[in-house]
N, C-alpha and C positions, 0 to 999 in steps of 0.2 A: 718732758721726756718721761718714757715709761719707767717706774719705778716700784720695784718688790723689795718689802723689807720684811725679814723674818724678825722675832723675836718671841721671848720666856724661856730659851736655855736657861740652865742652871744646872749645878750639882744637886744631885737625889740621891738617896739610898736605893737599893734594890731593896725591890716592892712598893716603891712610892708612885708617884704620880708628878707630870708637867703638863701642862696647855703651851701650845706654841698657837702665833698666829703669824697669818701672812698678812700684810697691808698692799693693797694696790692701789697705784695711782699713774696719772700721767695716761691714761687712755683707757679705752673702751675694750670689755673682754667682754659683751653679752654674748653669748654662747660656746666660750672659752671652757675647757676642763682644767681643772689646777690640780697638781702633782706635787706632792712630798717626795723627795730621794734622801738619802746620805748617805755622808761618805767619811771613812779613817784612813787617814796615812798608807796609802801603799794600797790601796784596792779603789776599782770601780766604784765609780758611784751608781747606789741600790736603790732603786721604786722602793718606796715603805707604803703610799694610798695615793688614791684618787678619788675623784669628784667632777661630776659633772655640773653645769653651771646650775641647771634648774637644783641641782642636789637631790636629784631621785635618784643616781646611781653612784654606789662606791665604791671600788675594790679596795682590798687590800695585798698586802704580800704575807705568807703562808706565816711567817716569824712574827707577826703581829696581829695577825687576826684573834678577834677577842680581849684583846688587849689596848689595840688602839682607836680611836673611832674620827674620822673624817668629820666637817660641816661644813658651811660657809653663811656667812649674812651678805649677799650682793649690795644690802643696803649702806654698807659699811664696806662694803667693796673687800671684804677681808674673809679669808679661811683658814678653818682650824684645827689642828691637830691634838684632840687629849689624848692622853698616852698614860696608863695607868698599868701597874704590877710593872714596870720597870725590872730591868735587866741589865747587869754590866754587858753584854754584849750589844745594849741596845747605844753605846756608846758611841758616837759622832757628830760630825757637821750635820746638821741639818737645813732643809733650803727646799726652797718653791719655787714651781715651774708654770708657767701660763705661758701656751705658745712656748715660742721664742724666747722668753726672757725668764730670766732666774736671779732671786738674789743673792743675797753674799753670806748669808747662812747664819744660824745660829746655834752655837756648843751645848751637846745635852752629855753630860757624865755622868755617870752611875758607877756607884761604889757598891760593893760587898761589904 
């Protein structure tokens, strides 16, 4: 079965830096886009980037741009989120989308 695992949460400092990645497995996404969201306690969960499969195109959302930068290795079946100058508001679950499926997120905090 299809299966997304996020992982590299951690505590940072504001101003620091994380790499999250996504793992996929359990099926075939060639021409899939993958999606970063997160989400805190008591609100929507929020698009942070995107990526198309080839990785020629990436958005971001306006609170991260410059700051965060999309990838992926297809070969590795896996995409990346580095996330550098850190912000406590940058504080939540974080979690990956292909299609349909998402996984189960992984915690990034940032402290002042």
């Amino acid at each position: 079965q299809v299966q997304l695992v996020e992982s590299g949460g951690g505590l940072v400092q504001a101003g620091g830096s994380l790499i999250l990645s996504c793992a996929a497995s359990g099926g075939t996404f060639d021409g899939y886009p993958t999606t970063w969201f997160r989400q805190v306690p008591g609100k929507e969960r929020e698009f942070v980037a995107g990526i198309t499969w080839s990785g020629g195109i990436t958005t971001y959302a306006v609170r991260v741009k410059g700051r965060f930068t999309i990838s992926r290795d297809n070969a590795k079946d896996t995409v990346y989120l580095q996330m550098n100058s850190l912000k406590p508001e940058d504080t939540a679950v974080y979690y990956c989308r292909i299609s349909s499926y998402w996984g189960q997120g992984t915690q990034v905090t940032v402290s002042s």
